[in-house]
C-alpha positions in Angstrom: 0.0 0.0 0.0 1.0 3.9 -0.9 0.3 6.5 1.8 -1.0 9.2 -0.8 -2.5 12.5 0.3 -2.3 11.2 4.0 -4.6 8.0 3.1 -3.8 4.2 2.3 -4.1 3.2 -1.6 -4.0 -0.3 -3.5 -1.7 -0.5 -6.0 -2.8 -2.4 -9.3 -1.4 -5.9 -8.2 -3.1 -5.7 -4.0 -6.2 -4.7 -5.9 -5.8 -8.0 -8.0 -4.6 -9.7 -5.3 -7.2 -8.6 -2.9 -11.0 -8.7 -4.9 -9.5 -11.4 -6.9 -10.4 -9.4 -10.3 -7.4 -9.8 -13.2 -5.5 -7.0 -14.6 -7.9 -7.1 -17.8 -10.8 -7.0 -15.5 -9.7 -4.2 -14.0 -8.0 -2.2 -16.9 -11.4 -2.9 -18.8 -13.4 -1.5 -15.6 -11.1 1.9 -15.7 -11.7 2.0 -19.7 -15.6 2.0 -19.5 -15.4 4.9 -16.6 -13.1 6.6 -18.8 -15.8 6.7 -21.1 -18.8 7.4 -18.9 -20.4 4.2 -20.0 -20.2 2.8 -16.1 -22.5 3.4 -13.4 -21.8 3.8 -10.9 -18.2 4.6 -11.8 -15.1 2.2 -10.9 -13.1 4.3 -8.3 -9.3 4.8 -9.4 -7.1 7.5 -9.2 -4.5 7.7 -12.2 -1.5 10.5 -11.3 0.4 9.7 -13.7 -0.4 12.2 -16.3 0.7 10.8 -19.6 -1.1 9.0 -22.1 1.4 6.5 -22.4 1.3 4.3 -19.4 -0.8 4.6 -16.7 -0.1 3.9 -12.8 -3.3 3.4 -11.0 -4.5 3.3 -7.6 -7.5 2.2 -5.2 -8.7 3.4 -2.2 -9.8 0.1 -0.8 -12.9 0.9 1.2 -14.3 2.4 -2.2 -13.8 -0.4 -4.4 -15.5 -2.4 -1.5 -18.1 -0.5 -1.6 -18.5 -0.4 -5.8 -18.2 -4.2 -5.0 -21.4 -4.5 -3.0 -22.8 -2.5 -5.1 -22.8 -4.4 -8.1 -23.3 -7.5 -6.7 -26.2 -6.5 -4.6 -29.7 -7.2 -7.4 
């Protein structure tokens, strides 16, 4: 984990790791939120800047939560 503006985030692999969800999953996930076509919206944070490559990160109580969400009906 990455202490980032004074709060805990997931890297890409704990995220994996953690929700069991693969790198695809999650990459496609970020893509359709990109894109507005998710709702509600997967919660990253990319602060990398470049359109290149990407580092991302979770907060892991709010990917918990977008968890339940979806899986609740």
């Amino acid at each position: 984990m990455k202490n980032i503006a004074g709060k805990k985030r997931m890297t890409m692999q704990e995220c994996v790791d953690f929700f069991g969800f693969s790198r695809q999953k999650i990459g496609r996930l970020i893509a359709k939120t990109k894109l507005k076509q998710l709702v509600p919206p997967f919660p990253f944070i990319d602060l990398t800047g470049s359109d290149k490559r990407h580092i991302y990160y979770f907060d892991q109580e709010a990917v918990s939560s977008w968890v339940e969400a979806n899986s609740m009906g």
